[in-house]
DSSP file (Angstrom, degrees, kcal/mol; ACC not computed):
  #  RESIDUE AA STRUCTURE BP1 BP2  ACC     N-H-->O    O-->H-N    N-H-->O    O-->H-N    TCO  KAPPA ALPHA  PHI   PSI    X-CA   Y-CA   Z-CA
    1    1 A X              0   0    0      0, 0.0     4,-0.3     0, 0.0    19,-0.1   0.000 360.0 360.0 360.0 -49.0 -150.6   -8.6  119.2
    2    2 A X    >   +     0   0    0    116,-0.2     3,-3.2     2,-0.2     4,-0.2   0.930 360.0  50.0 -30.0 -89.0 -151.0   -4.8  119.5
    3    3 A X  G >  S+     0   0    0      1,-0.3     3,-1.8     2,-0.2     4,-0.3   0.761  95.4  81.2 -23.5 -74.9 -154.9   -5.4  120.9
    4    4 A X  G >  S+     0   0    0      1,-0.3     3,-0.8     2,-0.2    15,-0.5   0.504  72.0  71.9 -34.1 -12.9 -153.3   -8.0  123.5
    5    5 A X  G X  S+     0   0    0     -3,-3.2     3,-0.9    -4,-0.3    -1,-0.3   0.938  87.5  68.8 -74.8 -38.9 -152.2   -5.5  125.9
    6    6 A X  G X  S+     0   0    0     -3,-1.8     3,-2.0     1,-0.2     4,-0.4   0.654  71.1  86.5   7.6 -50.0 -155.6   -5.1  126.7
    7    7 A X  G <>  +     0   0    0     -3,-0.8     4,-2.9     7,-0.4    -1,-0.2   0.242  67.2  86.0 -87.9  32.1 -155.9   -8.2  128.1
    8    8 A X  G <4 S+     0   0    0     -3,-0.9    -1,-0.3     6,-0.2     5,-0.2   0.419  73.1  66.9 -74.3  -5.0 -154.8   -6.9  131.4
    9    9 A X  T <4 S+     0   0    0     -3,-2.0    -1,-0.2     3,-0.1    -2,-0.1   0.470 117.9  28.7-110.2 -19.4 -157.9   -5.8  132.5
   10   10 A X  T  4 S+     0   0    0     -4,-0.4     2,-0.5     1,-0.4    -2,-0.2   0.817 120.9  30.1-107.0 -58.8 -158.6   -9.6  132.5
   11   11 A X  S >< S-     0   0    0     -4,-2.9     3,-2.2     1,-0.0    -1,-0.4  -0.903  86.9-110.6-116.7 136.0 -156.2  -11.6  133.0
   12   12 A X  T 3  S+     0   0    0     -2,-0.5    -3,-0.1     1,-0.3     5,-0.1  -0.297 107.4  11.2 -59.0 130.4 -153.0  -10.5  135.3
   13   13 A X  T >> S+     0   0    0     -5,-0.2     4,-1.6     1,-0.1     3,-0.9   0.794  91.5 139.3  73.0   7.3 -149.8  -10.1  133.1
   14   14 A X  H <>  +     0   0    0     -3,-2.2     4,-0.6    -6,-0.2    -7,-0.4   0.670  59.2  55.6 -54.3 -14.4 -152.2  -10.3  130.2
   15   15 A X  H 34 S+     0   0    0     -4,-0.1    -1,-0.2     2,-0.1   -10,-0.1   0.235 117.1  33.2-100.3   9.7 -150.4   -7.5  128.2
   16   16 A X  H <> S+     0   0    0     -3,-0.9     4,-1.7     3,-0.1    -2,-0.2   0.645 117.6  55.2-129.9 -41.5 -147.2   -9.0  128.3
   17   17 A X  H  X S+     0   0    0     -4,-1.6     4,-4.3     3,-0.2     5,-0.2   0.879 109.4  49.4 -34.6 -60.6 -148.6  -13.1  128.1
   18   18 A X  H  X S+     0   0    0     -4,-0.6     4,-1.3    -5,-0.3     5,-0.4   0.996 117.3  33.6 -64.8 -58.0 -150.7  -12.6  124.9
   19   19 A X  H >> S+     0   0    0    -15,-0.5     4,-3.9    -5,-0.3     3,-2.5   0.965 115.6  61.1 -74.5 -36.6 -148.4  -10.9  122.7
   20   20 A X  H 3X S+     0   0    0     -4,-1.7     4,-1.8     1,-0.3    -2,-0.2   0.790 112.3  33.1 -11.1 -70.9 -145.7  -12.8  124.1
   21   21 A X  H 3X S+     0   0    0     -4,-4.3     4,-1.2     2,-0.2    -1,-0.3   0.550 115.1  60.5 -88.0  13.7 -147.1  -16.3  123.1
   22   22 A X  H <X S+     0   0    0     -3,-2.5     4,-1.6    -4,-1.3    -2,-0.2   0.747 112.1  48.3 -90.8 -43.1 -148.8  -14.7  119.5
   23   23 A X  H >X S+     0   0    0     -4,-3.9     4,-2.0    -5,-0.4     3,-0.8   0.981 109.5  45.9 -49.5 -58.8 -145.1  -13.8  118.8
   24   24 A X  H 3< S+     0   0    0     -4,-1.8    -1,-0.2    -5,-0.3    -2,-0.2   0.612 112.1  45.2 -59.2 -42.0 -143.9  -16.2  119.4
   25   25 A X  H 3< S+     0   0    0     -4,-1.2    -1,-0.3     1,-0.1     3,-0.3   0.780 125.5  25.2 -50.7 -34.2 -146.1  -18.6  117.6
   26   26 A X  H X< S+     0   0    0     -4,-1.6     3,-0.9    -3,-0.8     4,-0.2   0.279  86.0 104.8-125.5  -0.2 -146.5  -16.7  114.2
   27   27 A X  T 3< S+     0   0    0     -4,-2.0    -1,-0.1     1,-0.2    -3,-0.1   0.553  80.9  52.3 -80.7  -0.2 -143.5  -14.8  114.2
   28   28 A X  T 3  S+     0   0    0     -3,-0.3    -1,-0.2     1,-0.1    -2,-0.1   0.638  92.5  70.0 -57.3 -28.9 -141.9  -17.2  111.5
   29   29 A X  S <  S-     0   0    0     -3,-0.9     2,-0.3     1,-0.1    -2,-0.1   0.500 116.1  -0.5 -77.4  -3.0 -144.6  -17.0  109.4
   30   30 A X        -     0   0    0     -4,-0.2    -1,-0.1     1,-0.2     5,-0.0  -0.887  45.6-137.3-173.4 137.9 -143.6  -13.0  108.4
   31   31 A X  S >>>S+     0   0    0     -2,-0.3     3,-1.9     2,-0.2     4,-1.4   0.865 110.4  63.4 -52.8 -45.4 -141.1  -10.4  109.2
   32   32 A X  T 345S+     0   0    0      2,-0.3    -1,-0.1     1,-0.3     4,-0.1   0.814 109.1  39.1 -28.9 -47.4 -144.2   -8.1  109.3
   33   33 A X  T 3>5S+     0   0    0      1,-0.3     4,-0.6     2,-0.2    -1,-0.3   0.485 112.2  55.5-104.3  -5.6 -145.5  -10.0  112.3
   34   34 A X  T <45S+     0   0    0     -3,-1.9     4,-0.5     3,-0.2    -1,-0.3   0.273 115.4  41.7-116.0   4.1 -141.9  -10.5  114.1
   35   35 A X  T  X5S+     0   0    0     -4,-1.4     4,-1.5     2,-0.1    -2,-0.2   0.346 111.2  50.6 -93.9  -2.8 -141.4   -6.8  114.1
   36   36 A X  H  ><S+     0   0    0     -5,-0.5     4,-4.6     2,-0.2    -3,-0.1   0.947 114.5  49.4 -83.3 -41.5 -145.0   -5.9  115.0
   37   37 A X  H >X S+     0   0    0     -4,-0.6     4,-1.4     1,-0.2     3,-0.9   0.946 112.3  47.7 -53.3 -79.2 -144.5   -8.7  118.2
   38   38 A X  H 3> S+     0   0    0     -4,-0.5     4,-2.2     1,-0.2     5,-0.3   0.597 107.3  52.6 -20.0 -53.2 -141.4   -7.1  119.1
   39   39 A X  H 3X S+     0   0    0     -4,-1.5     4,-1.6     3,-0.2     5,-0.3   0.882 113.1  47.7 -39.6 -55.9 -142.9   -3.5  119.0
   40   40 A X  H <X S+     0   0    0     -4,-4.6     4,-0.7    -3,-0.9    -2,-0.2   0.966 121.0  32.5 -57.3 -41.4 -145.9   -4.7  121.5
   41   41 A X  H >X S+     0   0    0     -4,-1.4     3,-3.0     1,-0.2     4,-1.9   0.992 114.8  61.1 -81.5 -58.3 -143.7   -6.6  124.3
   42   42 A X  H 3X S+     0   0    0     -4,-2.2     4,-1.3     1,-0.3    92,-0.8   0.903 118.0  31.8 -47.1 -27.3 -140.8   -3.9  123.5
   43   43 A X  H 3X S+     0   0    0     -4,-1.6     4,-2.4    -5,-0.3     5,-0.4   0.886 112.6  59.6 -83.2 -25.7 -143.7   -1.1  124.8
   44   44 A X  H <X S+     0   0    0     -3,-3.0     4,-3.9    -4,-0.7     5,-0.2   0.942 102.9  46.6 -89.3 -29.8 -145.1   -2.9  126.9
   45   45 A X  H  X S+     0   0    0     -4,-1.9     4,-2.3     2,-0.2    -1,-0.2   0.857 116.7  50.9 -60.4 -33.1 -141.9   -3.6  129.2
   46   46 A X  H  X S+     0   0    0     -4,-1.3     4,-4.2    -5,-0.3     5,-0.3   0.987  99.5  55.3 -63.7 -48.1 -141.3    0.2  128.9
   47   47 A X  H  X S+     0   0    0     -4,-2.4     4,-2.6     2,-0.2     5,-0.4   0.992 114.8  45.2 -27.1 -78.4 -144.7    1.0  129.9
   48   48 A X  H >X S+     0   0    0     -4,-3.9     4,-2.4    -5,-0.4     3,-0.9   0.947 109.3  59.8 -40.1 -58.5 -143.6   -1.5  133.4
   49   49 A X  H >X S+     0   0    0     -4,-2.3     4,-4.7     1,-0.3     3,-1.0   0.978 113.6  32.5 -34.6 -80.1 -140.2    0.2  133.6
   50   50 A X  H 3X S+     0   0    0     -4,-4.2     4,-1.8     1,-0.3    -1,-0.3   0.541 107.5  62.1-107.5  33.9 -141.5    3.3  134.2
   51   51 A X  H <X S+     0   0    0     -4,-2.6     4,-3.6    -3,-0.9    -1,-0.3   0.775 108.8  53.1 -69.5 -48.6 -144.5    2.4  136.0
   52   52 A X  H <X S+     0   0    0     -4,-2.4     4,-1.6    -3,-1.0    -2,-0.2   0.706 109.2  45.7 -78.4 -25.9 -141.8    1.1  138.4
   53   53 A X  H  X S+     0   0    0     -4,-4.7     4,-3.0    -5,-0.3    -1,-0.2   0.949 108.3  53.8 -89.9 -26.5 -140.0    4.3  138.5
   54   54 A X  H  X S+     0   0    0     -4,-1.8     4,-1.1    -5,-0.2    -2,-0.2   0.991 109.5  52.8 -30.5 -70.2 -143.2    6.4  139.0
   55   55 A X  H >X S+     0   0    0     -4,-3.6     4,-3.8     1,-0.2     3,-2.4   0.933 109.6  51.4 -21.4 -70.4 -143.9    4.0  142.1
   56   56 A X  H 3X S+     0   0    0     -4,-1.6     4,-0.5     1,-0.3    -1,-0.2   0.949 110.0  40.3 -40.7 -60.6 -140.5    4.8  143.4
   57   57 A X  H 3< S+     0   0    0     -4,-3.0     4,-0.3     1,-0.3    -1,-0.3   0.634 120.4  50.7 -83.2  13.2 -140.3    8.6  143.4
   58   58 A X  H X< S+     0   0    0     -3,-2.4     3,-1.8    -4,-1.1    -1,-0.3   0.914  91.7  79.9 -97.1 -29.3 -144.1    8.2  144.8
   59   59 A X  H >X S+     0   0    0     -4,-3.8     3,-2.7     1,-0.2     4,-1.6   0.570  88.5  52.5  29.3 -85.7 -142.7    5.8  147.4
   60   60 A X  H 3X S+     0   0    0     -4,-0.5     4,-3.2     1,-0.3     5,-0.4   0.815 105.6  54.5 -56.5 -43.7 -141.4    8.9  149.8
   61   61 A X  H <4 S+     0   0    0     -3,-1.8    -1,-0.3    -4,-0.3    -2,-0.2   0.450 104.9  50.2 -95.8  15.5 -144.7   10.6  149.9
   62   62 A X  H <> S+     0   0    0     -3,-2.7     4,-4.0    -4,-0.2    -2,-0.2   0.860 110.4  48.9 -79.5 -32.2 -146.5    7.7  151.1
   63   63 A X  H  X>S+     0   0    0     -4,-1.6     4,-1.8     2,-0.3     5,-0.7   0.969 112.8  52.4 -63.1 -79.9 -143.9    7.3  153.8
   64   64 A X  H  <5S+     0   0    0     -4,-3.2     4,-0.2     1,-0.2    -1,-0.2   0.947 113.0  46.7 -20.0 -57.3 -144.5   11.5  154.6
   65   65 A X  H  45S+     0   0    0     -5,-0.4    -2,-0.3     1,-0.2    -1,-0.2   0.936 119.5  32.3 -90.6 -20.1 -148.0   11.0  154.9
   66   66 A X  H  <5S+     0   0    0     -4,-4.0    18,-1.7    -3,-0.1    -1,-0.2   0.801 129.3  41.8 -80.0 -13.7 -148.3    7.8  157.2
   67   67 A X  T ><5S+     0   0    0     -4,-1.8     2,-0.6    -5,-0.2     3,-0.5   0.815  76.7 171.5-108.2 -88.9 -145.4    8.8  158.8
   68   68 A X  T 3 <S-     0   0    0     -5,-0.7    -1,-0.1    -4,-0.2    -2,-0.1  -0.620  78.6 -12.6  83.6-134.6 -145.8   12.6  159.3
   69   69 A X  T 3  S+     0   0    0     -2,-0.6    -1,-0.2    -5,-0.1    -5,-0.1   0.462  93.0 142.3 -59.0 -25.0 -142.8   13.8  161.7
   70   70 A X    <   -     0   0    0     -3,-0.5     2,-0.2    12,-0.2    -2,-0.1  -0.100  42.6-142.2 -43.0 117.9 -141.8   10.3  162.8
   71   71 A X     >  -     0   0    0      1,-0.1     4,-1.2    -4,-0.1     3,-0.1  -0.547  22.1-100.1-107.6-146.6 -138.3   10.1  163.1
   72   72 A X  H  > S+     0   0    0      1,-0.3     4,-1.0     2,-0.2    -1,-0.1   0.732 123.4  44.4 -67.6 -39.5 -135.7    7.1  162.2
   73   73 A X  H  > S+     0   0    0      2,-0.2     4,-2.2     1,-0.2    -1,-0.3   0.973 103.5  61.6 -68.0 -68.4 -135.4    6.0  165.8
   74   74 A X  H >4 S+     0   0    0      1,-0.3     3,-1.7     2,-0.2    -2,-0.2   0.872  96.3  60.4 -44.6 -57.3 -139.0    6.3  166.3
   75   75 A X  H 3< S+     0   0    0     -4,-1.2    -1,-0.3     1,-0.3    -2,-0.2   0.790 107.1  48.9 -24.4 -69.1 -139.6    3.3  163.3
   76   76 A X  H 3< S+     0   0    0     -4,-1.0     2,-1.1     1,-0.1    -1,-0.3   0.705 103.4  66.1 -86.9  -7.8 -137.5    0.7  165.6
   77   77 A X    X<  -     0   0    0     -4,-2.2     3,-0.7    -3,-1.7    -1,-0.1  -0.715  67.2-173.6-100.7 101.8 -139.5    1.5  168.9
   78   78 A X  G >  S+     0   0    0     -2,-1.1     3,-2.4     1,-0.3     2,-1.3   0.873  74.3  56.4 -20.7 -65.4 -142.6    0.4  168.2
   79   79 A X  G 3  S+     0   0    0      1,-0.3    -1,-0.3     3,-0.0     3,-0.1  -0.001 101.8  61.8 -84.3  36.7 -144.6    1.6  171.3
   80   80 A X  G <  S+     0   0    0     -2,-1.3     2,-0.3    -3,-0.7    -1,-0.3   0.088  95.3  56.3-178.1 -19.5 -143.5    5.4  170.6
   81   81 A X    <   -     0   0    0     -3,-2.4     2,-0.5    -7,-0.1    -1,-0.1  -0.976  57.0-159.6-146.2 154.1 -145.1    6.3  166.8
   82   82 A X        -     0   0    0     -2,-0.3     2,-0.5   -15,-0.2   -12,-0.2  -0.982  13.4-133.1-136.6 148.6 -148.2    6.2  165.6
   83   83 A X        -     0   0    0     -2,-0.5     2,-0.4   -15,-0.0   -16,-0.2  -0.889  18.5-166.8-128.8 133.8 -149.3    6.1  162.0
   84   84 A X        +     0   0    0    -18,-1.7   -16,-0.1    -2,-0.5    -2,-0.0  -0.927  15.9 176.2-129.1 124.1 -151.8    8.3  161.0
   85   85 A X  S    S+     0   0    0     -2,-0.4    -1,-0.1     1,-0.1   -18,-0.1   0.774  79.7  68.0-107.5 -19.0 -153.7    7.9  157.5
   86   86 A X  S    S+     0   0    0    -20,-0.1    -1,-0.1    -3,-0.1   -20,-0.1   0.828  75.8  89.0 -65.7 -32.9 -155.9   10.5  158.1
   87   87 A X  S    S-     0   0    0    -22,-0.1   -19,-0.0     1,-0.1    -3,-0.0  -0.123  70.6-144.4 -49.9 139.3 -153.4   13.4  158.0
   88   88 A X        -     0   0    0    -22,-0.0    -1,-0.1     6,-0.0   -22,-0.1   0.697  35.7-124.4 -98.3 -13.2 -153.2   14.4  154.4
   89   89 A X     >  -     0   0    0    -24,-0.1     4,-0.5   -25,-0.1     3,-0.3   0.785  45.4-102.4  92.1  28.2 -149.4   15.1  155.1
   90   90 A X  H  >  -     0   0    0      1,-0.2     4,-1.0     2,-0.1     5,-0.2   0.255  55.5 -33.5   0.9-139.9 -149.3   18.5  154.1
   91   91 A X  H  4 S+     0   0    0      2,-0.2     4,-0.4     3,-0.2    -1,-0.2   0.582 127.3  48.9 -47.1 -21.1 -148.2   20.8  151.2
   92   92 A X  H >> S+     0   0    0     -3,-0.3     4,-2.2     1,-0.2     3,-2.1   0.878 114.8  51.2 -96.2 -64.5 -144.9   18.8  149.9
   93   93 A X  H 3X S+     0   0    0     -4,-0.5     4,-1.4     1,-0.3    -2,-0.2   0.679 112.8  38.7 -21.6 -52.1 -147.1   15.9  150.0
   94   94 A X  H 3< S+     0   0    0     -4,-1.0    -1,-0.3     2,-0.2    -2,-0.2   0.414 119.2  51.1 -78.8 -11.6 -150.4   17.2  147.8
   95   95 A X  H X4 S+     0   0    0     -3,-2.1     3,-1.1    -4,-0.4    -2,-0.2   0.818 112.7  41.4-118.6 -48.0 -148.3   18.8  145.8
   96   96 A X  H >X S+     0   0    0     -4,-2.2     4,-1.8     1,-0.2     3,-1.2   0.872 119.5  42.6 -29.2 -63.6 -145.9   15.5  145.1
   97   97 A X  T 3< S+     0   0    0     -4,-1.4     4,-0.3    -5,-0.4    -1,-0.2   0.199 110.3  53.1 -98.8  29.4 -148.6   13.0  144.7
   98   98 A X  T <4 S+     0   0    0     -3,-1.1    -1,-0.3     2,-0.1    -2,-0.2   0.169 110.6  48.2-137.4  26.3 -150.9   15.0  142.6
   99   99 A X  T <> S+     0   0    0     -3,-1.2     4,-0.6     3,-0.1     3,-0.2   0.544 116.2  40.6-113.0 -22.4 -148.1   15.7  140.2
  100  100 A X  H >X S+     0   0    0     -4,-1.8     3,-2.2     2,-0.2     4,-1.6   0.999 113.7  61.4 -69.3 -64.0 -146.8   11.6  139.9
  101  101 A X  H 34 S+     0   0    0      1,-0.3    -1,-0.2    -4,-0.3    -3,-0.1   0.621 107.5  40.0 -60.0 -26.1 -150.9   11.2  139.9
  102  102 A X  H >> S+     0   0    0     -3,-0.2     4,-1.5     3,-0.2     3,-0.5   0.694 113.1  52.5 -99.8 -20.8 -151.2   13.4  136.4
  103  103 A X  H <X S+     0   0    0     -3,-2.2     4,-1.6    -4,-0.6    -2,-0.2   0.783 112.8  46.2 -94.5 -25.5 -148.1   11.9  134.7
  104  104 A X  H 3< S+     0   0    0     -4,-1.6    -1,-0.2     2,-0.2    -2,-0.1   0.225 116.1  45.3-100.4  33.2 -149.7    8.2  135.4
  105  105 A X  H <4 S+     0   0    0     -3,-0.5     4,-0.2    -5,-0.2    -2,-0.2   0.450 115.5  43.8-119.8 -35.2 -153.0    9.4  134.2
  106  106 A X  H >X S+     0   0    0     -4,-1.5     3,-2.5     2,-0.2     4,-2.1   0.949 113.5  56.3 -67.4 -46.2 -151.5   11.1  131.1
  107  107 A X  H >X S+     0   0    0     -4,-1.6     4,-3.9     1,-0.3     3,-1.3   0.945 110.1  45.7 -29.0 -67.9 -149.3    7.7  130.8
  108  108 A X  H 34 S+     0   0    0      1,-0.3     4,-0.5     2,-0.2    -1,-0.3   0.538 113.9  42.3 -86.5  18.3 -152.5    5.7  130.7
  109  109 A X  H <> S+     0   0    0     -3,-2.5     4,-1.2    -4,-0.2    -1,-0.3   0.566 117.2  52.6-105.0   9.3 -154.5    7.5  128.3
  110  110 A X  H <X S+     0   0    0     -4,-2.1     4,-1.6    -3,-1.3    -2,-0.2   0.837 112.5  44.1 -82.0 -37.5 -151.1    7.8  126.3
  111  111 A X  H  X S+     0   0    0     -4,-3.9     4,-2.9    -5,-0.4     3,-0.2   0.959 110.0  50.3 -72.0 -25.4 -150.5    3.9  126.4
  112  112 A X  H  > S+     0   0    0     -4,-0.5     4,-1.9     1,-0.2    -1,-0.2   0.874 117.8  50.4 -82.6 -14.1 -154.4    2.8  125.5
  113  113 A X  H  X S+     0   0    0     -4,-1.2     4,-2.5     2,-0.2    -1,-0.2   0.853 110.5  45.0 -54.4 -47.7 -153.6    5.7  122.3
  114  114 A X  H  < S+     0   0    0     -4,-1.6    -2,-0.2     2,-0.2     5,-0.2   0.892 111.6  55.0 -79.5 -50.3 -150.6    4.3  121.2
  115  115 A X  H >< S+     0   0    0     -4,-2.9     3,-0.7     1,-0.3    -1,-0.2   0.757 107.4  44.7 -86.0 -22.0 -151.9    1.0  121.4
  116  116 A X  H >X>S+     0   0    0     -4,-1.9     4,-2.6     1,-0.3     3,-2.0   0.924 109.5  53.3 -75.9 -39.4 -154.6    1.4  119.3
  117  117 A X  T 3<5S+     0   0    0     -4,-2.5    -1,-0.3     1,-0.2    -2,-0.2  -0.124 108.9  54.8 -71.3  52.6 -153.0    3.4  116.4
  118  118 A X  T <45S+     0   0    0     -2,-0.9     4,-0.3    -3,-0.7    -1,-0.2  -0.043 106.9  43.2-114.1   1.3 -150.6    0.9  116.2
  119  119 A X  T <>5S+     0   0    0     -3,-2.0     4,-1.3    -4,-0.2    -2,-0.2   0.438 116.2  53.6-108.5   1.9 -152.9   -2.0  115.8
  120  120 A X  H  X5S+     0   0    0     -4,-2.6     4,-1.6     2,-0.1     6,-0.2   0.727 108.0  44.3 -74.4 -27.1 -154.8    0.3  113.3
  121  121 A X  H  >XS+     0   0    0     -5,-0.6     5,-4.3     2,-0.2     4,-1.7   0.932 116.3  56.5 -85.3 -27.2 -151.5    1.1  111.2
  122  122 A X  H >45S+     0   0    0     -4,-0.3     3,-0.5     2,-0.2     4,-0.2   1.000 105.3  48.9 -17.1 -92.2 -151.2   -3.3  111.8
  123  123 A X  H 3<5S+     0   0    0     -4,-1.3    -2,-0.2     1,-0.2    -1,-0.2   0.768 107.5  54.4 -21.6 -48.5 -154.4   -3.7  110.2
  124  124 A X  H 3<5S-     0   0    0     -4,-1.6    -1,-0.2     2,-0.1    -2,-0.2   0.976 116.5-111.1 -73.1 -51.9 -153.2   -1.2  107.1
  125  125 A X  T <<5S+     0   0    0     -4,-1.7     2,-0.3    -3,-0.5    -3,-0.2   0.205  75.2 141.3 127.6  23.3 -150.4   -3.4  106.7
  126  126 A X      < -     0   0    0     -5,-4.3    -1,-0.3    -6,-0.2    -2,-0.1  -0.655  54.9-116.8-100.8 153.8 -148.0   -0.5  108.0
  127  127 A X        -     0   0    0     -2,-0.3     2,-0.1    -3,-0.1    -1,-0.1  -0.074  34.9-170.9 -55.2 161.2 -145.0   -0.6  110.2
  128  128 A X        -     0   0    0     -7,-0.1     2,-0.6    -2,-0.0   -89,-0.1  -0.579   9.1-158.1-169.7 117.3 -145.6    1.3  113.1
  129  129 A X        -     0   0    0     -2,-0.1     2,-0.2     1,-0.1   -93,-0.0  -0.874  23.9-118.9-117.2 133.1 -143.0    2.4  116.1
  130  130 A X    >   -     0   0    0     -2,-0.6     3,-3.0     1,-0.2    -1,-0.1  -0.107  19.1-128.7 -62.2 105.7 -143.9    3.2  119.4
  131  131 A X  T 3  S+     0   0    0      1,-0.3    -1,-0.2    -2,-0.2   -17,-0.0   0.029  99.3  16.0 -43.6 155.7 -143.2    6.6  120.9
  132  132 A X  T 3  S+     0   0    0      1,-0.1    -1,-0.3   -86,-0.0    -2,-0.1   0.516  97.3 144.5  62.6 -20.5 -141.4    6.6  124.2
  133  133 A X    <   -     0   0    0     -3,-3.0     2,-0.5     2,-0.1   -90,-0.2  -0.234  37.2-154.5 -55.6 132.6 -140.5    2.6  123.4
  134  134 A X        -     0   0    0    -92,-0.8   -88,-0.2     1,-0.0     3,-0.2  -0.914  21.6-128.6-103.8 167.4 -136.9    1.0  124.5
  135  135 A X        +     0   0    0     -2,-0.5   -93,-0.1     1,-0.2   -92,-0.1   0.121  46.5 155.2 -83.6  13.4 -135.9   -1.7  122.5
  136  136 A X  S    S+     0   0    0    -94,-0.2     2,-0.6     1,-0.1    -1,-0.2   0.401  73.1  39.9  -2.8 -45.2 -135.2   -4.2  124.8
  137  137 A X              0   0    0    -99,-0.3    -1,-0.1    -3,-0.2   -95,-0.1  -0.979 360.0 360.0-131.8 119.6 -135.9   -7.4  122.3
  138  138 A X              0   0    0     -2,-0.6    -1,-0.1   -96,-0.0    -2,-0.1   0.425 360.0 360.0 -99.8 360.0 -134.3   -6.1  118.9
C-alpha cells in the first residue's frame, strides 16, 4: 500500500487509487494491514493539502511576474495591459518563487523517503507513522 503512491508517475491519482482500493480490499483480513492503509491515504492527502497551499502562496508571484505593474483597472480593460512572460518580475519575485521552489523540492525528496521507510518497516512487520501526517481517516 505504502509502494502504491508511486503509481503516480503512471497513472493520474495513482497514489491515492491504489492504496485506496488495496485498503479497502484486504483491510479485514488484519489490523496490521487497516492501519498500514490508513497511514498511506492519511499521508498521502496531506502531501495534497499542502501541495495546495504551496500553490496558493506561489499563486501571487505568478500574477507579479505576468502582470508586472498592471493595475486592478487595467485587468477589466483589455486593450490597455499587456502581459509579459519574459520579465523575470524582479527581486520579490526570485526571491518568493525560489524559496516555495526549495520547500517543494525538499517536500518531494521528503515524501519518496518517507514512503519507502515505511514500506520497509511494512515489510519487517513494524508499525510505522508518518512524519508531518494528519489523520484525516482514523
Amino acid at each position: 500500500m505504502h509502494l502504491g503512491a508511486f503509481s503516480k508517475y503512471f497513472i493520474p491519482f495513482g497514489n491515492y487509487i491504489v492504496p485506496i482500493l488495496l485498503w479497502t480490499t484486504n483491510k479485514d483480513k488484519s489490523e496490521f494491514i487497516d492501519e498500514n492503509g490508513k497511514e498511506a491515504i492519511n499521508f498521502q492527502l496531506s502531501i495534497l493539502l499542502y501541495t495546495v497551499i504551496l500553490g496558493m502562496f506561489s499563486f501571487p508571484f505568478f500574477i507579479f511576474n505576468v502582470f508586472g505593474d498592471a493595475s486592478i483597472t487595467d485587468l477589466f480593460h483589455h486593450d490597455s495591459i499587456s502581459i509579459n512572460f519574459s520579465n523575470p518580475g524582479g527581486f520579490r519575485t526570485l526571491i518568493g518563487a525560489s524559496f516555495i521552489g526549495v520547500i517543494a523540492l525538499v517536500g518531494f525528496f521528503l515524501e519518496i523517503i518517507f514512503v519507502i521507510t515505511a514500506a520497509l518497516k511494512a515489510d519487517k512487520g513494524e508499525s510505522y507513522r508518518y512524519p508531518l501526517s494528519i489523520r484525516f481517516i482514523k
